[in-house]
Backbone as numpy.savetxt, mean C-alpha at the origin, in Angstrom:
# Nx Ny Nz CAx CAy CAz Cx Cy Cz
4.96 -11.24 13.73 4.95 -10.26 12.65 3.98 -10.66 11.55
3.25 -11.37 11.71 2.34 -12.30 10.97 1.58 -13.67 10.98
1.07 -14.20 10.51 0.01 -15.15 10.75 0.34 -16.20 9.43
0.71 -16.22 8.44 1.00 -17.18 7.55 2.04 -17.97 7.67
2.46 -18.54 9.12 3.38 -19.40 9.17 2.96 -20.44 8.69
4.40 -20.83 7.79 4.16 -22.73 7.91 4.63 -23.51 9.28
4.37 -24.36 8.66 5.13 -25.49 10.12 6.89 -25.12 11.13
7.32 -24.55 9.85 8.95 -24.38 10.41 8.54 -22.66 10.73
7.84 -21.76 11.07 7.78 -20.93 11.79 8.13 -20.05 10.70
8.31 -19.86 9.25 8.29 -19.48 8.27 7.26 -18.74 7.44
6.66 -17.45 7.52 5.92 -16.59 7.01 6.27 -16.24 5.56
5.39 -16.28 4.77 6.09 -16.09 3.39 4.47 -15.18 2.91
5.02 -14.70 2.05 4.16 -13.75 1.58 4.71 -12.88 0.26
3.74 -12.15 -0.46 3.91 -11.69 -1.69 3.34 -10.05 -1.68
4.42 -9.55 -2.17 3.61 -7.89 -2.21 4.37 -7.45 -3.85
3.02 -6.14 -3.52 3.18 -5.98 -5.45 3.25 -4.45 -4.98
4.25 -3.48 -5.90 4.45 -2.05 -5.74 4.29 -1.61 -7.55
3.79 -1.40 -7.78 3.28 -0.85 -9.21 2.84 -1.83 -9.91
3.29 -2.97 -11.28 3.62 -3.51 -12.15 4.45 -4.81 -11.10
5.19 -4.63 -10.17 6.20 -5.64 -9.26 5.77 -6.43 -8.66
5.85 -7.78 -8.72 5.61 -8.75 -7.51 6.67 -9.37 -6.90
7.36 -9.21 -5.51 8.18 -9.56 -4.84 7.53 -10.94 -3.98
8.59 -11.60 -3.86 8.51 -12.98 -2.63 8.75 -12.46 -1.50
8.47 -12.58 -0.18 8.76 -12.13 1.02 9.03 -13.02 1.79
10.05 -13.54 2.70 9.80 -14.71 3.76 10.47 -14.32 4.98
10.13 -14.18 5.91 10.24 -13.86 7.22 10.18 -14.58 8.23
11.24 -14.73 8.91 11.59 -16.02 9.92 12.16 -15.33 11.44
11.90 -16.30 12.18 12.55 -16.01 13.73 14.09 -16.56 13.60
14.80 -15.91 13.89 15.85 -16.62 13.87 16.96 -15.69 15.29
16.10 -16.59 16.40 16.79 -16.06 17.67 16.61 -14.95 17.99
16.86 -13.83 18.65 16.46 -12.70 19.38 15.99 -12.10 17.78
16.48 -12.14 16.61 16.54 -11.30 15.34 15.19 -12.03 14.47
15.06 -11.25 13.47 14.14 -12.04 12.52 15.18 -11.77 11.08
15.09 -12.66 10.43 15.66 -12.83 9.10 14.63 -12.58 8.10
14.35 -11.70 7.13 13.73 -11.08 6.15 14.64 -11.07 5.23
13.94 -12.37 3.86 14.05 -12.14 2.76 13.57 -11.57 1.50
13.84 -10.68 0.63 13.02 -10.40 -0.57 13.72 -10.56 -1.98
12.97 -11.39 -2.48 13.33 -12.22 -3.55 14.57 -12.60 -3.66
15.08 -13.90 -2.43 16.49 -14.34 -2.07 17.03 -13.24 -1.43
16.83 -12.15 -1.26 17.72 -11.54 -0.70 17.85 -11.09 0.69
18.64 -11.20 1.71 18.02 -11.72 3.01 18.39 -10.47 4.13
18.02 -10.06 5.26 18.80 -9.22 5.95 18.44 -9.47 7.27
18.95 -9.66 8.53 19.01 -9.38 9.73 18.29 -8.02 10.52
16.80 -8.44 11.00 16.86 -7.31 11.55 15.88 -7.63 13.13
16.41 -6.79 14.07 16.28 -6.77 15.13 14.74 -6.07 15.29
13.89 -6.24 15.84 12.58 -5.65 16.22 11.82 -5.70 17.29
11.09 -4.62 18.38 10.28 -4.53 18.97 9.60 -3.87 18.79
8.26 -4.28 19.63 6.96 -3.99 19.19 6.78 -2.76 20.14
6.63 -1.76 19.43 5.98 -0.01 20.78 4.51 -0.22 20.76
3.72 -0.58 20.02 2.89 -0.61 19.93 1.71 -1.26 19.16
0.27 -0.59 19.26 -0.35 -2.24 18.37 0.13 -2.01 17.23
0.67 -0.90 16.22 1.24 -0.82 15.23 2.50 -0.32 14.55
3.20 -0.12 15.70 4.49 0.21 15.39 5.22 -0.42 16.09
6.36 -0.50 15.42 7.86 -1.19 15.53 9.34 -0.19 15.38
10.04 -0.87 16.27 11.09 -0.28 16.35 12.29 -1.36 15.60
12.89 -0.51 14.48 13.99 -1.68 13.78 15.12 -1.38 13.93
15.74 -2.40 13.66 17.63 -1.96 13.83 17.68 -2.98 12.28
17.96 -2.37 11.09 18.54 -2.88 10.31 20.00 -2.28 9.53
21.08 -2.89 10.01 22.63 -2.90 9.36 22.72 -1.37 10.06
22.37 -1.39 11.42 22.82 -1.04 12.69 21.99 0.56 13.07
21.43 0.87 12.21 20.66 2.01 11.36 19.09 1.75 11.71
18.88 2.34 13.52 17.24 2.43 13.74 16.32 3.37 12.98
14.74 2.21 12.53 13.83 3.03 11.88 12.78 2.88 12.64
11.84 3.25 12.38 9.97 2.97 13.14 9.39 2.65 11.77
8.58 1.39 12.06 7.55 0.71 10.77 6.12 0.95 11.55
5.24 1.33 10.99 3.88 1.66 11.37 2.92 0.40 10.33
2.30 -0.63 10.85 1.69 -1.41 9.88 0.12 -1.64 10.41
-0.57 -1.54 9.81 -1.50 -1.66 9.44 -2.49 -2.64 8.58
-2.86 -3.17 9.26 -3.97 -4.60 8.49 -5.18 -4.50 8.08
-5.39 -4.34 7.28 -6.55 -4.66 6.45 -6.91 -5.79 5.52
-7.79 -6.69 6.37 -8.15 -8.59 5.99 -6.65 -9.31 5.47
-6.14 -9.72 4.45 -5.07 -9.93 4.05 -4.43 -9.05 3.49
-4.45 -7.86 3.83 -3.41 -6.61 3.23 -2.23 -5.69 4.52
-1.48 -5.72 4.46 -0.68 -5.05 4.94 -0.51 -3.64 4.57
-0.47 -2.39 5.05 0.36 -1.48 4.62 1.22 -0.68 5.72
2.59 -1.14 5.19 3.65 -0.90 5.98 4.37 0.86 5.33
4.62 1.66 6.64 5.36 2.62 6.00 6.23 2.96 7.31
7.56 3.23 6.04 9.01 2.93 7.00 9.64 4.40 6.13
9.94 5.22 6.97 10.87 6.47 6.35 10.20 7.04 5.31
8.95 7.32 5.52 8.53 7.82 4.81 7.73 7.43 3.05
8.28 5.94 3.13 7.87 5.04 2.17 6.16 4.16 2.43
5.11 3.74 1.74 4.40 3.21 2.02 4.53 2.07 0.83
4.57 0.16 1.59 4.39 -0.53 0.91 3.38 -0.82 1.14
2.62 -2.01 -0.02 1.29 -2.83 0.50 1.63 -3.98 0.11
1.61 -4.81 1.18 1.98 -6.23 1.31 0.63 -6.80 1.45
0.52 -7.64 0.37 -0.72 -8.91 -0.25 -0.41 -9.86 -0.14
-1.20 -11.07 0.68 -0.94 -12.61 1.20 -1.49 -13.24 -0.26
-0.60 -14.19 -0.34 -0.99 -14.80 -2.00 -1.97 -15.52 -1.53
-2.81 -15.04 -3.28 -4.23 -15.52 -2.60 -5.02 -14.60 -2.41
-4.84 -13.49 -2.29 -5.64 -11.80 -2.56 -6.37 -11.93 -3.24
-7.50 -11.60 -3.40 -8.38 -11.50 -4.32 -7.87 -10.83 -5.74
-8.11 -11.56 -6.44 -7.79 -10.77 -7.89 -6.47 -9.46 -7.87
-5.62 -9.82 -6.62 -3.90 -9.60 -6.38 -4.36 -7.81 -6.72
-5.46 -7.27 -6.85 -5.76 -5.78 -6.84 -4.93 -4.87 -5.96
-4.18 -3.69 -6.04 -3.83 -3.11 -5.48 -4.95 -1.93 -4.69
-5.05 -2.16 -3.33 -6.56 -1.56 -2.81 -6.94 0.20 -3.12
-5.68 0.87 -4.46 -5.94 2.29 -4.83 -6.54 2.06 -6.04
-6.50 0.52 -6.66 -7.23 1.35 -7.90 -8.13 -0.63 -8.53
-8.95 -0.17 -9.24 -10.04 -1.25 -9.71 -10.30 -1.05 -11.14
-9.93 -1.44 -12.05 -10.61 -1.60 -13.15 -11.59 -2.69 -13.78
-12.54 -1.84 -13.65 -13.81 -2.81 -14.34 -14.18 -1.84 -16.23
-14.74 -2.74 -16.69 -15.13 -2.49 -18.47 -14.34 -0.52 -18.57
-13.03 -0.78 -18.40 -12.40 0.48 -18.97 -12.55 1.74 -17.90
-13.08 1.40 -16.86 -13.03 2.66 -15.51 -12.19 2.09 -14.41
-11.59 3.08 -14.50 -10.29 2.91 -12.97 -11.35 3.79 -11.99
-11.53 2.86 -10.99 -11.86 3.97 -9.32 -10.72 3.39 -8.38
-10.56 4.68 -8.81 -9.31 5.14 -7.43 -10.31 5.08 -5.87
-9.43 4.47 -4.93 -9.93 3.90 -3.53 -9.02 4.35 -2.78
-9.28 4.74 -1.51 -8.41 5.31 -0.59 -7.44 4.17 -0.11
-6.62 4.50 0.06 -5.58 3.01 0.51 -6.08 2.59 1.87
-6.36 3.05 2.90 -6.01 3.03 3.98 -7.24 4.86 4.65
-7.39 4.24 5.57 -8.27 4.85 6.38 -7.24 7.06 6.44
-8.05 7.95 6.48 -6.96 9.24 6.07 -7.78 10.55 5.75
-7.40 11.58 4.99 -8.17 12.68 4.58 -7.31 13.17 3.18
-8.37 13.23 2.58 -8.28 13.61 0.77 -7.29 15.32 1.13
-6.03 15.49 0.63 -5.75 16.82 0.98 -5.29 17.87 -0.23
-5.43 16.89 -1.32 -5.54 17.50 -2.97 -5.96 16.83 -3.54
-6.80 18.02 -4.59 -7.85 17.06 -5.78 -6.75 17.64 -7.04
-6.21 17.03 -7.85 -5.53 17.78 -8.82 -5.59 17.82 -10.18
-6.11 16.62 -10.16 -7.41 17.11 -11.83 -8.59 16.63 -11.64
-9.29 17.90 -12.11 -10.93 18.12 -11.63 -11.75 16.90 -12.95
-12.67 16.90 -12.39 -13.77 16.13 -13.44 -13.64 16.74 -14.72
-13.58 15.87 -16.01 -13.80 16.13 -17.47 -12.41 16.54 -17.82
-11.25 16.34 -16.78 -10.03 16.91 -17.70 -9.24 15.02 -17.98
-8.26 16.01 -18.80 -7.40 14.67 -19.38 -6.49 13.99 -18.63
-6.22 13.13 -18.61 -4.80 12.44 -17.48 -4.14 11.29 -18.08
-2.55 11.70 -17.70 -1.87 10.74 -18.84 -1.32 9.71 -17.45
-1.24 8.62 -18.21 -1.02 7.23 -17.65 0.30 7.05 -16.05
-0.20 7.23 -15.46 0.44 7.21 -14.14 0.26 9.07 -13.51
-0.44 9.56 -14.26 -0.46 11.29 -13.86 -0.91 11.11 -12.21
-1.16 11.65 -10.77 -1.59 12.03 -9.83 -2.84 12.51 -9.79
-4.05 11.81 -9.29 -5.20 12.27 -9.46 -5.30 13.22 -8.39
-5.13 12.77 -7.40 -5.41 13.06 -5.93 -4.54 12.64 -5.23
-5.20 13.53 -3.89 -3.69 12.79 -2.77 -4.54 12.51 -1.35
-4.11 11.38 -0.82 -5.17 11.14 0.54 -3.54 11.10 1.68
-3.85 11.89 3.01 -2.81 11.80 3.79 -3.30 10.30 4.81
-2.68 9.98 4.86 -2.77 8.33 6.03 -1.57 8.10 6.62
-1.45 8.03 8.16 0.06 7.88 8.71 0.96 8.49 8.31
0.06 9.84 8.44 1.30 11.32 8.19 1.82 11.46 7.69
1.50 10.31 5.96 2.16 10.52 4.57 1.22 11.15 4.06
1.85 11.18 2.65 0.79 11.76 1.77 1.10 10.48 0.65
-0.34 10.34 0.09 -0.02 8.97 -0.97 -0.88 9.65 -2.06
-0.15 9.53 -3.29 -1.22 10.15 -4.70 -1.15 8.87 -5.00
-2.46 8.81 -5.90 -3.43 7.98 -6.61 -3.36 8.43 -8.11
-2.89 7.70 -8.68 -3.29 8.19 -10.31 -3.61 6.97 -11.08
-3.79 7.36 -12.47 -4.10 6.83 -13.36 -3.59 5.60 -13.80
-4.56 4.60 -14.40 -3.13 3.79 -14.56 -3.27 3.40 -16.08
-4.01 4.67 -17.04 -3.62 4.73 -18.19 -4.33 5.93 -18.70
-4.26 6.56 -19.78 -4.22 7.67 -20.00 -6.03 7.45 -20.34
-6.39 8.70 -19.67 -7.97 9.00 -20.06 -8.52 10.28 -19.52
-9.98 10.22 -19.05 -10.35 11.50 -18.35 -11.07 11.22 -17.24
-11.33 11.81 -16.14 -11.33 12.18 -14.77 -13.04 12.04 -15.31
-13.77 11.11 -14.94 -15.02 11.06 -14.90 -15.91 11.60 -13.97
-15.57 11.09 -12.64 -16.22 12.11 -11.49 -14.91 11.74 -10.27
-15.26 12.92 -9.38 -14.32 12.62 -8.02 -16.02 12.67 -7.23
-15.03 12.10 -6.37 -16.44 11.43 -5.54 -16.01 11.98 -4.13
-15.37 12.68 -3.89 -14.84 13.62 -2.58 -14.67 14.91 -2.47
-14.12 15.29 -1.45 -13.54 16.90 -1.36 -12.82 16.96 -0.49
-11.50 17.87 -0.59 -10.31 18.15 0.10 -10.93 18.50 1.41
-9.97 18.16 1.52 -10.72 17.65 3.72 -11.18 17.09 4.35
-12.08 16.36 3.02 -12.70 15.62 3.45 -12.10 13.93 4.06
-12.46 13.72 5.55 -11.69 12.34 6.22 -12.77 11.24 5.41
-11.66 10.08 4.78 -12.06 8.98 4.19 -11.84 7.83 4.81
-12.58 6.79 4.64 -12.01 5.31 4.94 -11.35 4.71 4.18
-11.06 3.52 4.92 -10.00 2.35 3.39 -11.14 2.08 2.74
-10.62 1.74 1.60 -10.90 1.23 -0.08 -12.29 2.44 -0.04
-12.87 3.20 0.55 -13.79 3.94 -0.07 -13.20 4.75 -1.65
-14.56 4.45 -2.58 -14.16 5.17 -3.90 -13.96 6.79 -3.80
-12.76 6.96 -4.55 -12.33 8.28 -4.47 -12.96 9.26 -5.90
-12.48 8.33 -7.07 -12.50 9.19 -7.96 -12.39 7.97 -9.24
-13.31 8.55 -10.21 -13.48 7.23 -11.21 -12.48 8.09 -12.59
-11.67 7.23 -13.15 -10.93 7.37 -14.45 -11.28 6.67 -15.57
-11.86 7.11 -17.08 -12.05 6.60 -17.58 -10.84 6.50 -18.92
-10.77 5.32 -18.59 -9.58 4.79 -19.54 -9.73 4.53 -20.60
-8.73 5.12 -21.64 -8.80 4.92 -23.12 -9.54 6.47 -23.61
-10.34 6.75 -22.76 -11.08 8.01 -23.23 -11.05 9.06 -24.15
């Protein structure tokens, strides 16, 4: 289920969901794997369907996890949820939707997909976590927004248009 084992067969890893950084550690433990997040531990049973999906049994309750690798990034989506799991040690721990350099957020596609709403156009205002856009990837839909209040400088796409990972979507200028 991963590549950052230590010696005792122990995968540990760190993922960040907004503002959050969680501990992760993931172990074999007999037919089951034991998954902890931040101490907190659960039993779950898994096979592999495919190169990217999994079949789970956790607290007896089967799901399908679809994961996806990109260099040291994970993005796992389970029921409809998408996490992104970052191996500590990520470059500058960036979440791969958004970059701020001297006061511009560019929004980046998470994950390889197609742009399927633009929802505020260039030159309008956007308040701090607003939805810029939305890119579909693994038959979700994931919005991208702001991650502080400013204006929509340029979008750099168009609805329908199929994107790759981290390609720039749409630049926010912050503080604006």
């Amino acid at each position: 289920m991963g590549d950052r084992a230590n010696r005792l067969g122990v995968m540990e890893y760190e993922f960040r969901t907004g503002e959050t950084t969680r501990a992760v550690t993931i172990e074999k433990n007999g037919e089951r794997w034991r998954i902890a997040v931040d101490g907190r531990s659960m039993e779950v049973e898994a096979a592999c369907l495919d190169a990217h999906a999994y079949s789970l049994i956790v607290a007896g309750r089967t799901v399908t996890a679809v994961v996806v690798r990109d260099g040291g990034t994970r993005h796992v989506a389970v029921d409809g949820y998408v996490v992104v799991l970052e191996e500590p040690g990520a470059v500058g721990f960036t979440a791969a939707e958004e970059e701020i350099a001297e006061g511009v957020q560019i929004l980046r596609a998470p994950m390889p997909g197609k742009v399927v709403k633009i929802l505020v156009p260039e030159g309008e205002s956007v308040a701090k976590g607003q939805t810029v856009l939305v890119v579909e990837a693994m038959k979700m839909e994931h919005g991208l927004g702001a991650a502080g209040a400013g204006v929509v400088r340029k979008i750099l796409c168009a609805e329908g248009e199929s994107v790759t990972a981290h390609q720039p979507l749409a630049e926010v200028a912050i503080g604006s």
